[in-house]
DRENRO-707634 format. One record per atom (N, C-alpha, C): residue in one letter; atom name; x, y, z. Coordinates in steps of 0.1 Angstrom, whole numbers. Atoms other than C-alpha are relative to their C-alpha. Example, Ala and Ser with C-alpha at 12.3 -4.5 7.8 and 13.67 -1.06 7.14 Angstrom:
# residues 2
SITE  rest  atom      x      y      z
SITE     A     N      9    -12      0
SITE     A    CA    123    -45     78
SITE     A     C      9     12      0
SITE     S     N     -9    -11      0
SITE     S    CA    137    -11     71
SITE     S     C     -8     11      8
This chain:
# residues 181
SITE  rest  atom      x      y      z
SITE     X     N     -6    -10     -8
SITE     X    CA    220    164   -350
SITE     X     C    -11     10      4
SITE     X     N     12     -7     -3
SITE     X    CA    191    188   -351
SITE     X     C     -9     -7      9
SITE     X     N     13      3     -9
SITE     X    CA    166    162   -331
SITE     X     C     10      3     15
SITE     X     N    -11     -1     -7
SITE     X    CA    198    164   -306
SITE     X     C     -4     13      8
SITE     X     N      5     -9     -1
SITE     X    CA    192    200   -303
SITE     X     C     -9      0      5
SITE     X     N     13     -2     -5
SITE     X    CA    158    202   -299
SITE     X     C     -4    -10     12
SITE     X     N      4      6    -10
SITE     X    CA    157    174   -273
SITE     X     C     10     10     14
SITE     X     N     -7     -7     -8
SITE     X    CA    185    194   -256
SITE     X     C     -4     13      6
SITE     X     N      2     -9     -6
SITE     X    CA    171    227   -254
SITE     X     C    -15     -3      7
SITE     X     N      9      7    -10
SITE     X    CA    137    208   -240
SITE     X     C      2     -3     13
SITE     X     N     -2      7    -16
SITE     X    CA    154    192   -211
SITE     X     C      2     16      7
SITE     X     N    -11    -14    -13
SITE     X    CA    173    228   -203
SITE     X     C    -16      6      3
SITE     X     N     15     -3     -3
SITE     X    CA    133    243   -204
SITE     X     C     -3     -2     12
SITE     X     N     10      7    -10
SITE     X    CA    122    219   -186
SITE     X     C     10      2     14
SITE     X     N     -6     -3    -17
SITE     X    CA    147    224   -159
SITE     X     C      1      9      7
SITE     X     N     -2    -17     -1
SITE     X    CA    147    260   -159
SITE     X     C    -15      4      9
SITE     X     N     15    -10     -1
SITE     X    CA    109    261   -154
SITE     X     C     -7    -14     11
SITE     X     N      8      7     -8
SITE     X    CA    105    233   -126
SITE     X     C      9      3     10
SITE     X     N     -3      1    -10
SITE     X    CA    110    234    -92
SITE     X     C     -3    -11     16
SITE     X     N     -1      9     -4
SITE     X    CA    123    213    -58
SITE     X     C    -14      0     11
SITE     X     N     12      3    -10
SITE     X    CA     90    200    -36
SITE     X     C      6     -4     11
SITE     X     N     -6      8     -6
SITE     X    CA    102    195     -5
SITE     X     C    -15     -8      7
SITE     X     N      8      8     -7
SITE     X    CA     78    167     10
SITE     X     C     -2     -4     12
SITE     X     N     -4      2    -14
SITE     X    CA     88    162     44
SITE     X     C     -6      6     10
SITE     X     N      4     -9     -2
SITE     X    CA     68    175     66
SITE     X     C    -16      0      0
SITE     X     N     18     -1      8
SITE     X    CA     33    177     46
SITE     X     C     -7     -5      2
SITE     X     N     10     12     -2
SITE     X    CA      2    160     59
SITE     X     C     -6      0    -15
SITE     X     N      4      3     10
SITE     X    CA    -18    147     33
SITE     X     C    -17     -7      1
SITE     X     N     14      4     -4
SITE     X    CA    -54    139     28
SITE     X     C     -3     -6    -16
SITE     X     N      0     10     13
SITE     X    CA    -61    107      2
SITE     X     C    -18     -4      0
SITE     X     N     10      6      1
SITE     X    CA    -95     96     -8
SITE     X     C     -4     -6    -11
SITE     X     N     11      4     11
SITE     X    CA   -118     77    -33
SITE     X     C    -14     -4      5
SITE     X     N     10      2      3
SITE     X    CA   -150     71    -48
SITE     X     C     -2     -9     -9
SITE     X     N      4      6     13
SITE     X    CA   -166     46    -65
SITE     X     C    -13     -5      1
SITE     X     N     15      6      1
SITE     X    CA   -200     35    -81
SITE     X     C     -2    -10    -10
SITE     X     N      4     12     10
SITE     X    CA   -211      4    -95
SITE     X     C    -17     -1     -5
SITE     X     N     14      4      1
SITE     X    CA   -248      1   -110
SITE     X     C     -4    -10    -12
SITE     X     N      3      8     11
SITE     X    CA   -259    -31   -128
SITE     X     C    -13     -3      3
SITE     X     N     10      5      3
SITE     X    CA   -293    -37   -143
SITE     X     C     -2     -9    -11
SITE     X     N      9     12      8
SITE     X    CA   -311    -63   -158
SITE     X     C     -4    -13      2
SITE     X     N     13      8     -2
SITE     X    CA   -336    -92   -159
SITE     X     C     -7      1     12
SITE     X     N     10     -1    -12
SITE     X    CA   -354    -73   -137
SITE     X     C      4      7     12
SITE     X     N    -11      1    -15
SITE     X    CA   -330    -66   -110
SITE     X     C      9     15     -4
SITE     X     N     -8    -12     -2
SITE     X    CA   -310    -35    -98
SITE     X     C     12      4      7
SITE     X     N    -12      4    -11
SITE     X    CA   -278    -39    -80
SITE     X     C      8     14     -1
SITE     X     N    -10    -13      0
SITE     X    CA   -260     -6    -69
SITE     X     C     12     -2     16
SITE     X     N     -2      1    -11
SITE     X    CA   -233     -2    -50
SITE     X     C     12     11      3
SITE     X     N     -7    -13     -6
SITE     X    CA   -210     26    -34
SITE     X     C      7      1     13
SITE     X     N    -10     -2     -3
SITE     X    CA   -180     31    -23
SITE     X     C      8     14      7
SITE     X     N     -6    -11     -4
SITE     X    CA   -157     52     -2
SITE     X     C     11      3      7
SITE     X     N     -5      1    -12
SITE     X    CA   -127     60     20
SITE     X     C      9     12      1
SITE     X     N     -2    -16     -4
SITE     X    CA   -111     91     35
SITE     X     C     16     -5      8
SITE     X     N    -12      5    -11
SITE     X    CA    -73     88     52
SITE     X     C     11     11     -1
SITE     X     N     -2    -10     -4
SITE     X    CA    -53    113     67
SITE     X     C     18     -4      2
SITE     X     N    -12      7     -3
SITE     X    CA    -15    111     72
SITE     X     C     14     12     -4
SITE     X     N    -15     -8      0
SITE     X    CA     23    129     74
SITE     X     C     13     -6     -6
SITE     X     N    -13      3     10
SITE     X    CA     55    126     49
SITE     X     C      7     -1     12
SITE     X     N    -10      0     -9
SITE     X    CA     83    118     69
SITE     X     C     11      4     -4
SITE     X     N     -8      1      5
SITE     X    CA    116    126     65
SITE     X     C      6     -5     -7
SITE     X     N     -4     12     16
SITE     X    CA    123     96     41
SITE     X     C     -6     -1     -9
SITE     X     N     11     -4     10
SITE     X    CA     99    106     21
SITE     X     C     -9    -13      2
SITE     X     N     10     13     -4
SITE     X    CA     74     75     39
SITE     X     C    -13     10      6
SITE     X     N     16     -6     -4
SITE     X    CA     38     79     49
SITE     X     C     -5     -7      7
SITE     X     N     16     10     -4
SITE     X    CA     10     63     72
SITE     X     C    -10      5      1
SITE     X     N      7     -3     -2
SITE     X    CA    -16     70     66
SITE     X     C    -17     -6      8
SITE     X     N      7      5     -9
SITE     X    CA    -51     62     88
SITE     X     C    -15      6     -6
SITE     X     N     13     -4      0
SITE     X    CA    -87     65     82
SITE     X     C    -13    -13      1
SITE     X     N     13      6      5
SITE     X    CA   -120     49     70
SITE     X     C     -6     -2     -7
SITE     X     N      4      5     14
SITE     X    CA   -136     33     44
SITE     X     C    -16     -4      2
SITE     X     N     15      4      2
SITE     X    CA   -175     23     33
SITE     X     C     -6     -5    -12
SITE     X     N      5      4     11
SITE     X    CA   -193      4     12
SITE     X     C    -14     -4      3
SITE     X     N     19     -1     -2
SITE     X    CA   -235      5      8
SITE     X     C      0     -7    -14
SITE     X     N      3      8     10
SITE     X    CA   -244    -25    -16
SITE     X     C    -16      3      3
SITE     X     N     15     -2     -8
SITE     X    CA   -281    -24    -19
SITE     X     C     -7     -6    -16
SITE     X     N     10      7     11
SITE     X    CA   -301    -50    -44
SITE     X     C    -19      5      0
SITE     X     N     10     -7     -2
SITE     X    CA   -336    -29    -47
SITE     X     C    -11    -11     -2
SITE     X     N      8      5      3
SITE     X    CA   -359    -58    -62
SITE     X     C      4    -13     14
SITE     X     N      3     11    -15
SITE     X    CA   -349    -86    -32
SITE     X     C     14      7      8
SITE     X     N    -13     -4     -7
SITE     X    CA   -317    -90     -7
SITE     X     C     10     -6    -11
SITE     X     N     -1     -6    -11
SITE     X    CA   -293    -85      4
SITE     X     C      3     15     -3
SITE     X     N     -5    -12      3
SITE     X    CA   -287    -49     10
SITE     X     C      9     -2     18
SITE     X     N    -12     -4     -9
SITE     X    CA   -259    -42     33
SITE     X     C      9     12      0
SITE     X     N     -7    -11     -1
SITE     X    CA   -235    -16     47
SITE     X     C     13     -1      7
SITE     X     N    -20      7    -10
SITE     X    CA   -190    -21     55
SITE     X     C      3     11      4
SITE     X     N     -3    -12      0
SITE     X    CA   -182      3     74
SITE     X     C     14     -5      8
SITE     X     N     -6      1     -8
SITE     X    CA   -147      4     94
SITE     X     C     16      6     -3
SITE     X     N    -14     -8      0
SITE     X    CA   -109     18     98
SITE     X     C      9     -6    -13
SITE     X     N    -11      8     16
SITE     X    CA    -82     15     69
SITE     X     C     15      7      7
SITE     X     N    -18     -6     -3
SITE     X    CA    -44     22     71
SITE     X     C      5      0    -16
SITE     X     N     -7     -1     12
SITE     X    CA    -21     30     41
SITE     X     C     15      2      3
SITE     X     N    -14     -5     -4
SITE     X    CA     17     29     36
SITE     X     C      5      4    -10
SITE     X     N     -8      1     17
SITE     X    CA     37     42      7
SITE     X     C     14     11      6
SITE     X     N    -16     -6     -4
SITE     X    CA     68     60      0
SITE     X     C      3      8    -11
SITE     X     N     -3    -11     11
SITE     X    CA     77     91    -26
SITE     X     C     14     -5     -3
SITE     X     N    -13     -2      6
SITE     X    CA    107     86    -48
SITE     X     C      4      4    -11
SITE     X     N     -1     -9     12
SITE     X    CA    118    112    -70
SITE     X     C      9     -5     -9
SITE     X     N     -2      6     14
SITE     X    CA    123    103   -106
SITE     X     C      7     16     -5
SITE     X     N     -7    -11      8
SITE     X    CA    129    139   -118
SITE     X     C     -9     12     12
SITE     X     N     -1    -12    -14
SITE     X    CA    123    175    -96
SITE     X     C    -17     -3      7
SITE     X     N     10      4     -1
SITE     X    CA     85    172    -96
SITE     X     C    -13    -14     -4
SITE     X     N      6      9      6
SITE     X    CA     77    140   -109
SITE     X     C      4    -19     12
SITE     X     N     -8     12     -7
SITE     X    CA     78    104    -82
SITE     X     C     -5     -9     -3
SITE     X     N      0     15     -3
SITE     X    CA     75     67    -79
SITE     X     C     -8      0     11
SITE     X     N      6     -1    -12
SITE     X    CA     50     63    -51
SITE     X     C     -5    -14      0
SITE     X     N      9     12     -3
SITE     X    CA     39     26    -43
SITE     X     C     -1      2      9
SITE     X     N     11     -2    -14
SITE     X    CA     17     22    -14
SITE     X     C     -4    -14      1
SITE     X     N      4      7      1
SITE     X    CA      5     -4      1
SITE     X     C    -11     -3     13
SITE     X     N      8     -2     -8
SITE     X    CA    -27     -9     22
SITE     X     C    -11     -7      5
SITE     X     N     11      8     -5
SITE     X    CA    -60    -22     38
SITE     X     C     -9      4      9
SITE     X     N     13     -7    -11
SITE     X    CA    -91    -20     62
SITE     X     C     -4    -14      4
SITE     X     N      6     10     -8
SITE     X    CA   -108    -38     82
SITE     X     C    -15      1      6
SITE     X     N     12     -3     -6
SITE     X    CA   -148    -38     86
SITE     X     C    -13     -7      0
SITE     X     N      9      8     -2
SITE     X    CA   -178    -49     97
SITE     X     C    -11     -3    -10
SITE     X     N     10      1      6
SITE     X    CA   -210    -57     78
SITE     X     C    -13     -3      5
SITE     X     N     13     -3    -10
SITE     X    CA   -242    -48     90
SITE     X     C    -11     -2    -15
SITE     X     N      6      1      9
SITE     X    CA   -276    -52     71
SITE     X     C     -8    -12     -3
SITE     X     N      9     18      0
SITE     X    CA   -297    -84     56
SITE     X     C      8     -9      1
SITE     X     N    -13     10     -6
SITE     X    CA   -262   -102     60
SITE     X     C      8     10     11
SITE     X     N     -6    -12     -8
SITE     X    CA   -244    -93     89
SITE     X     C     21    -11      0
SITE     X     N    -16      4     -3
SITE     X    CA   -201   -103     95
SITE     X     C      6      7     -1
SITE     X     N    -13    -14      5
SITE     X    CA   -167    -87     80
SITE     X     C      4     -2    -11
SITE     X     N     -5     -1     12
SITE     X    CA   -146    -80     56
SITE     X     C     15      8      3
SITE     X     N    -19     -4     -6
SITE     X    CA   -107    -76     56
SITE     X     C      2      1    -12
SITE     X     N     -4      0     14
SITE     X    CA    -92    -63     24
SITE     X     C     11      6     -3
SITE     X     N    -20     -4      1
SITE     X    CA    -49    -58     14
SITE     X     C     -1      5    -13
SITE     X     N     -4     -9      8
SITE     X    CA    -40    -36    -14
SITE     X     C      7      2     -5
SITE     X     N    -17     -8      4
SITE     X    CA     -8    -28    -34
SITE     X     C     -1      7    -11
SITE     X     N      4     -2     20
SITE     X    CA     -1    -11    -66
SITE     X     C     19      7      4
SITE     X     N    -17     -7     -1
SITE     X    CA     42     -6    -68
SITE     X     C     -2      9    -13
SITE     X     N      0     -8      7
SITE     X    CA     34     17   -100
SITE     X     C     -7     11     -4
SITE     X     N      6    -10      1
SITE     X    CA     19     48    -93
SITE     X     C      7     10      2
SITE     X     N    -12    -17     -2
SITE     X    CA     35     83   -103
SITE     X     C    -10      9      5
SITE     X     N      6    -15      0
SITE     X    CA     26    114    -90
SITE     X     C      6     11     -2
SITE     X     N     -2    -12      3
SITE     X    CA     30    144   -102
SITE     X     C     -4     10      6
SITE     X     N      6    -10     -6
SITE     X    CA     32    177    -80
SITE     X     C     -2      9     -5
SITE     X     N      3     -8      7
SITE     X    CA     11    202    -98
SITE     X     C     -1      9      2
SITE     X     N     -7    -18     -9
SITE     X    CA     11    235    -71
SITE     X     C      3     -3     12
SITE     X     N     -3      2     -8
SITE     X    CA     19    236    -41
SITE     X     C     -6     -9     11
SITE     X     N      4      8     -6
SITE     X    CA     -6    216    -27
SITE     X     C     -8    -12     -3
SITE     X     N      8     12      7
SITE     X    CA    -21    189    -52
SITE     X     C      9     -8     -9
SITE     X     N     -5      8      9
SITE     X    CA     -4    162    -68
SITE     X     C    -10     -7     -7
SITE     X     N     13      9      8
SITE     X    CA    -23    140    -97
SITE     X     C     11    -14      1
SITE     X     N     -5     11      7
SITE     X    CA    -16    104    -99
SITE     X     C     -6    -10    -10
SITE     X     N      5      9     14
SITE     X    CA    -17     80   -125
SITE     X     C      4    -14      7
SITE     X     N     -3     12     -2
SITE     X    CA    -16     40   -113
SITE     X     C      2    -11    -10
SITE     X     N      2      8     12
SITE     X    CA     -6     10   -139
SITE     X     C      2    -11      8
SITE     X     N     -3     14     -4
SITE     X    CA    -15    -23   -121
SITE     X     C      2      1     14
SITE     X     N      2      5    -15
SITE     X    CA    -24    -36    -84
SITE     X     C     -3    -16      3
SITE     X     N     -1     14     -4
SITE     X    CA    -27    -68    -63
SITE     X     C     -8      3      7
SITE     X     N      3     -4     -9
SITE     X    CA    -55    -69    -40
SITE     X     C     -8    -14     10
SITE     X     N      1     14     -5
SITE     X    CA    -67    -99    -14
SITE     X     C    -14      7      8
SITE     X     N     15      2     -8
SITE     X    CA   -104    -99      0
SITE     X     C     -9    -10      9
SITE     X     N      7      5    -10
SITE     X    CA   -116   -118     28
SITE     X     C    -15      2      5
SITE     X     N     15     -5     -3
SITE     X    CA   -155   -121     34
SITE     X     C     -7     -8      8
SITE     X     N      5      8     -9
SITE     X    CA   -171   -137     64
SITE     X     C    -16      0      2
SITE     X     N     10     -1     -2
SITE     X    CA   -206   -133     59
SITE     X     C    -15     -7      3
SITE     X     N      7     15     -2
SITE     X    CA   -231   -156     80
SITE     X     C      7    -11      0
SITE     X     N     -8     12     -1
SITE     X    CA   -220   -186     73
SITE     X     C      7     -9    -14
SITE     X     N    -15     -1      9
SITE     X    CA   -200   -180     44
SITE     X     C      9      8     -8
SITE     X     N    -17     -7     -2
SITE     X    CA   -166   -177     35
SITE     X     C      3      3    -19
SITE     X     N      0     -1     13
SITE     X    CA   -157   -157      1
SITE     X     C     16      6      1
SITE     X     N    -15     -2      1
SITE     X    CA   -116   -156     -7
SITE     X     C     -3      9    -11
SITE     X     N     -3     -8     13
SITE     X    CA   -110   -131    -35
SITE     X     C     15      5     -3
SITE     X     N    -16     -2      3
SITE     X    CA    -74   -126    -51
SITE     X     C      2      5    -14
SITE     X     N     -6     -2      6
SITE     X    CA    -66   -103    -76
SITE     X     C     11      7     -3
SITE     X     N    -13     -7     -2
SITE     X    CA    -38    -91    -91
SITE     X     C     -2      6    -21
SITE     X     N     -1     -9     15
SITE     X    CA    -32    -66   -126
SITE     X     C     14      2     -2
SITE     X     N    -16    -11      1
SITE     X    CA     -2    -51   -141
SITE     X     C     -6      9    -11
SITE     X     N      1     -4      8
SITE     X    CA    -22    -40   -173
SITE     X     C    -12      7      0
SITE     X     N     13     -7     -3
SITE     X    CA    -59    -38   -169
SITE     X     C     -7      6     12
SITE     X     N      5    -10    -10
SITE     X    CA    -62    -17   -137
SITE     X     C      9      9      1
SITE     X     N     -1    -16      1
SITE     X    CA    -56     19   -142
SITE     X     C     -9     12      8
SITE     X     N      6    -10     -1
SITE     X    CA    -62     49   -124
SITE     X     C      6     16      4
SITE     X     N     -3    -11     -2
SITE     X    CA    -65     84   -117
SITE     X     C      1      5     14
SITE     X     N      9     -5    -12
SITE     X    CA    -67    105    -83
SITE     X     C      8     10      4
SITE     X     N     -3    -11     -3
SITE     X    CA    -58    134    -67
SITE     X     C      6      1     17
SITE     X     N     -5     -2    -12
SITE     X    CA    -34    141    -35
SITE     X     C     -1     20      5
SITE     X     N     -4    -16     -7
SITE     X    CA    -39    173    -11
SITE     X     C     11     -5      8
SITE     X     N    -14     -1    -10
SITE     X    CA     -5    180      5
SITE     X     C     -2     16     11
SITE     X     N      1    -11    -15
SITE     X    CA     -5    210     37
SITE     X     C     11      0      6
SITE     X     N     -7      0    -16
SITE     X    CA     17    223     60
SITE     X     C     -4     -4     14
């Protein structure tokens, strides 16, 4: 009976001391970063990542978002070194779990060229249905992700590299949403 209590006067807390976000409305600005660097027998392989995408809540709480993406691979002791540069899109959708806490899957891609000691493209699909975000003030949400699917297409010269994976356990992450009027 007592844990009863104490879970009881927790929820009332918690309800007392959170408030409704309305989303609708809000542009939003999403980005990442990433860096890979592997060394050894001799060899240096770095590579660096990026993409920037810009976009408006709708009244259904949906999004599209639009931008740009990049990746600078660069092998320092031979080739190839190369550079993807080109447009991306994103789609997801907010669905509230509790006042400031949602359900956000998204799902997304780009499309870019490849320039450098190999030249072609690269087309790449995206999902992850389990990413919460949490809105922390008025303009930053944090999310947490558990598990994506993602399909990579690589045309480079004169060959062809499929890639297909998919997680539910071992791809986690973190990142940070600006929201604006």
């Amino acid at each position: 009976m007592k844990k009863h209590n104490i879970l009881a006067g927790l929820f009332l807390l918690l309800s007392l001391t959170t408030f409704g976000q309305d989303l609708a409305g809000r542009k939003i600005i999403n980005g990442s970063l990433s860096a890979n660097i592997i060394s050894g027998s001799g060899q240096t392989i770095t590579a660096f990542g990026g993409s920037l995408l810009y976009g408006k809540i709708k009244n259904d709480n949906t999004y599209w978002a639009y931008g740009g993406s990049i990746n600078v691979l660069s092998n320092i002791e031979e080739s190839p070194n190369m550079v993807m540069v080109g447009p991306a899109i994103e789609r997801g959708k907010f669905v509230k779990i509790i006042d400031k806490l949602y359900l956000a899957p998204y799902i997304g891609g780009s499309v870019k060229g490849v320039f450098g000691d190999i030249n072609g493209f690269n087309v790449n699909a995206y999902a992850s249905p389990l990413r919460f975000m949490y809105h922390i003030t008025n303009q930053f949400m944090v999310s947490a992700g558990f598990g994506s699917a993602s399909l990579q297409f690589n045309r480079l010269e004169r060959t062809t590299v499929v890639n297909l994976n998919g997680s539910l356990t071992n791809n986690t992450n973190f990142g940070v949403f600006y929201t604006f009027k």
